[in-house]
SEKOLLUM-102931 format. One record per residue: residue in one letter; chain; x, y, z of N, C-alpha, C in turn. Coordinates in pm, whole numbers, plus 50000, padded with zeros to 5 digits. Example, Ala and Ser with C-alpha at 12.3 -4.5 7.8 and 13.67 -1.06 7.14 Angstrom:
residues 2
(node "a", "A", (51319, 49431, 50780), (51230, 49550, 50780), (51320, 49670, 50780))
(node "s", "A", (51285, 49775, 50708), (51367, 49894, 50714), (51290, 50003, 50787))
This chain:
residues 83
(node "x", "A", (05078, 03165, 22962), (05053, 03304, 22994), (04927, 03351, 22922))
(node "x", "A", (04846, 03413, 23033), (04719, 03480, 22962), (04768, 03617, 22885))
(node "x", "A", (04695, 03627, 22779), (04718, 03759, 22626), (04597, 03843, 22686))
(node "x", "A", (04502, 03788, 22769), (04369, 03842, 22733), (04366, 03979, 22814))
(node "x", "A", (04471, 03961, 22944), (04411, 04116, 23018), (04528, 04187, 22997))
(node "x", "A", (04469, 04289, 22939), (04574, 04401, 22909), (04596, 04528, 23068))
(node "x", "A", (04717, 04513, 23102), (04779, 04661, 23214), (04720, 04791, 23121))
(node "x", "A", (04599, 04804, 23240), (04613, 04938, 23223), (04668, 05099, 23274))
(node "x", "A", (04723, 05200, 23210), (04794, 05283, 23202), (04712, 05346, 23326))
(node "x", "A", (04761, 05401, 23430), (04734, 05521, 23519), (04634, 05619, 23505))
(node "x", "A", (04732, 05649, 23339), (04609, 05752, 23302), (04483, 05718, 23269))
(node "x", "A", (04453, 05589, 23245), (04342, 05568, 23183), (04206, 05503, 23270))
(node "x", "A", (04271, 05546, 23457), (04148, 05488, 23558), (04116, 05621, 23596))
(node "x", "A", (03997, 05656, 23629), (03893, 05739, 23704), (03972, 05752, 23847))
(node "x", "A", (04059, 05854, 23838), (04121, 05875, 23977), (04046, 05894, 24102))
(node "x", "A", (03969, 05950, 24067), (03828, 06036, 24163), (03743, 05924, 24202))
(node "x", "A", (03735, 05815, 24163), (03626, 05702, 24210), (03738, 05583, 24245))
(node "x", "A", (03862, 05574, 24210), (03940, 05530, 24289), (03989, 05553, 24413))
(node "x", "A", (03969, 05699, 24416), (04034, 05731, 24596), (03902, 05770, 24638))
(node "x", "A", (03774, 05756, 24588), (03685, 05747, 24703), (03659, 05576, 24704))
(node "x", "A", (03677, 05468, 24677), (03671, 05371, 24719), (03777, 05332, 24771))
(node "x", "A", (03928, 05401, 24763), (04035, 05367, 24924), (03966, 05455, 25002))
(node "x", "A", (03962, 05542, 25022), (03899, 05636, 25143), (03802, 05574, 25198))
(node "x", "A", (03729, 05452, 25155), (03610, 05409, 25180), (03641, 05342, 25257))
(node "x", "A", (03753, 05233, 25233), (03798, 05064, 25266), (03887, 05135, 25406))
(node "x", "A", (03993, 05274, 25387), (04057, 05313, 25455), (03984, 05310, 25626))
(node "x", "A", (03864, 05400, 25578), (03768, 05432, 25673), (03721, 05313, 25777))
(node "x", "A", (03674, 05223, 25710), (03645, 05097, 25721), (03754, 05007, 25803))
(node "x", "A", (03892, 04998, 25806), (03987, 04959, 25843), (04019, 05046, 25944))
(node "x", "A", (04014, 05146, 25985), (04040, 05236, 26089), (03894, 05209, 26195))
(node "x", "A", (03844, 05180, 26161), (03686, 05158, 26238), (03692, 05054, 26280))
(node "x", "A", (03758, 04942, 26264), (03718, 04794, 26281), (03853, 04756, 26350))
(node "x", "A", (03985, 04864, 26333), (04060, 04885, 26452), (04047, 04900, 26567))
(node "x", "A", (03947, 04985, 26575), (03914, 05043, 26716), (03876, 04956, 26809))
(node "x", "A", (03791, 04788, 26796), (03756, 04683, 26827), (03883, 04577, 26845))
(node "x", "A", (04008, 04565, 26795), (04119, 04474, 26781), (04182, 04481, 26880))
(node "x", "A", (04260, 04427, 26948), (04316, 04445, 27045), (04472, 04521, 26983))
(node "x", "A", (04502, 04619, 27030), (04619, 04732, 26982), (04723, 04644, 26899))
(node "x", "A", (04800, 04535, 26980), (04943, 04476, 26920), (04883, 04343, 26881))
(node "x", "A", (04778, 04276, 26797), (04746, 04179, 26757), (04798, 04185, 26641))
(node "x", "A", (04794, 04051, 26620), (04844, 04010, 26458), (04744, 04090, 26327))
(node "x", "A", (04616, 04090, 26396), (04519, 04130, 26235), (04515, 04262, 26272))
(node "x", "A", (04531, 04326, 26389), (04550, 04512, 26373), (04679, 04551, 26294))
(node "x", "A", (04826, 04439, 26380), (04900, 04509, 26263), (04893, 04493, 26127))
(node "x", "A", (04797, 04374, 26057), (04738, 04385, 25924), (04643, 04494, 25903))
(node "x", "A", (04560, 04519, 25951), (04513, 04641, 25941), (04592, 04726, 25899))
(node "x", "A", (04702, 04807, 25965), (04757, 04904, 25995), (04801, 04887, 25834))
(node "x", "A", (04900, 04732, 25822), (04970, 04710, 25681), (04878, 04820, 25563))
(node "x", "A", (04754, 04742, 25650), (04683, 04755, 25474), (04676, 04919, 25429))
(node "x", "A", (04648, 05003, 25551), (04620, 05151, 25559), (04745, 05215, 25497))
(node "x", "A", (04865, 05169, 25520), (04985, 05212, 25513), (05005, 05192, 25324))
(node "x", "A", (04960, 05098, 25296), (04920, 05081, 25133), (04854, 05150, 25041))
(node "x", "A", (04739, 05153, 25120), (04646, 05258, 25062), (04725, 05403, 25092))
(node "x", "A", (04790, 05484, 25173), (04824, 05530, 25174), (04916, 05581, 25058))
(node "x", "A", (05040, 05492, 25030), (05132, 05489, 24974), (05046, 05508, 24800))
(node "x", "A", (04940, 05408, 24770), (04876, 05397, 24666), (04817, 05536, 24597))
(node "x", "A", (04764, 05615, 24765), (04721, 05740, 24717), (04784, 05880, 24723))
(node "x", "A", (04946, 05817, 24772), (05073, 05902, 24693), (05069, 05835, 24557))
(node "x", "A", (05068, 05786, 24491), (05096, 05764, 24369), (05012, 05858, 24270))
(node "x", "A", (04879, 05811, 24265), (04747, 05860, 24232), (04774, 06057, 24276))
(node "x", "A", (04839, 06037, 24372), (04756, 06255, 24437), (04918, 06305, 24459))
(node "x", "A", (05054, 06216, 24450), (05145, 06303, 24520), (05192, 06335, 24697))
(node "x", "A", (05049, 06319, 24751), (05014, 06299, 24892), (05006, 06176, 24988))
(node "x", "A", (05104, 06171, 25054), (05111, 06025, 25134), (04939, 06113, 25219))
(node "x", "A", (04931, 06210, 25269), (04848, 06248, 25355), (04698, 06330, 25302))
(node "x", "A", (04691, 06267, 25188), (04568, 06232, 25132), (04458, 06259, 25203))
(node "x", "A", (04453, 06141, 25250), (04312, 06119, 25329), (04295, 06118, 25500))
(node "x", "A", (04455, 06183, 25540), (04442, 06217, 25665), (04364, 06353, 25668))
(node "x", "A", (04351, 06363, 25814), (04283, 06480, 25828), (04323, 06620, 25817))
(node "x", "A", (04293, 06703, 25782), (04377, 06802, 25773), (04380, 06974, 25943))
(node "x", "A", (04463, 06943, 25976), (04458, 07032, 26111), (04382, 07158, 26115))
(node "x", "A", (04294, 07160, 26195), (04220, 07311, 26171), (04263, 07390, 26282))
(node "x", "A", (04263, 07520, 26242), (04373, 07591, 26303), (04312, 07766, 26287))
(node "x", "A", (04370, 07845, 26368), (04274, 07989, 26327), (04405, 08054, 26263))
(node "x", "A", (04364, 08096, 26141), (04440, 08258, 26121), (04531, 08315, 26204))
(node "x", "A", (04670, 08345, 26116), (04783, 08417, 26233), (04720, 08557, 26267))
(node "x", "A", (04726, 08594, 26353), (04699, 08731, 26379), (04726, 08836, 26347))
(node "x", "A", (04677, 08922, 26283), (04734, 09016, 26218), (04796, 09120, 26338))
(node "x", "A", (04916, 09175, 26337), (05015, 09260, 26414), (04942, 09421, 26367))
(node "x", "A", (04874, 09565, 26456), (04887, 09694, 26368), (05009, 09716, 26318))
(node "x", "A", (04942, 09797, 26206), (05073, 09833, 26116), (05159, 09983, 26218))
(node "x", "A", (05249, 09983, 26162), (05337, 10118, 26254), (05271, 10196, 26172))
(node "x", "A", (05259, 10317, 26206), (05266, 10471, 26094), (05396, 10540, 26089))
């Protein structure tokens, strides 16, 4: 057994340059989907891998939906008030 590499603690990685290099690879894997044929063996690796990163950046943020997109949407409408 190697002594030499020490586990490091959560707290002690650069969260912020960690989830921009999944967001990166994420990106990257969703792009190179688009070329695979839908039910192939290396899309559903693809998919695996996204589903990881995912899960990874619940750990890191709390958020499985991280780095999905977020729905844009207008303002509820405000109702007049009665007098």
């Amino acid at each position: 057994m190697s002594r030499g590499h020490r586990s490091r603690d959560l707290k002690d990685i650069n969260r912020t340059d960690v989830l921009a290099a999944l967001s990166q690879a994420r990106t990257s894997l969703i792009e190179a989907k688009r070329h695979m044929r839908p039910r192939s063996g290396l899309s559903r690796s693809a998919e695996a891998v996204i589903a990881e990163i995912d899960d990874f950046a619940f750990v890191l943020t709390g958020s499985r939906e991280h780095f999905h997109l977020k729905a844009h949407g207008t303002p509820a409408r405000r109702l007049p008030e009665d007098d």
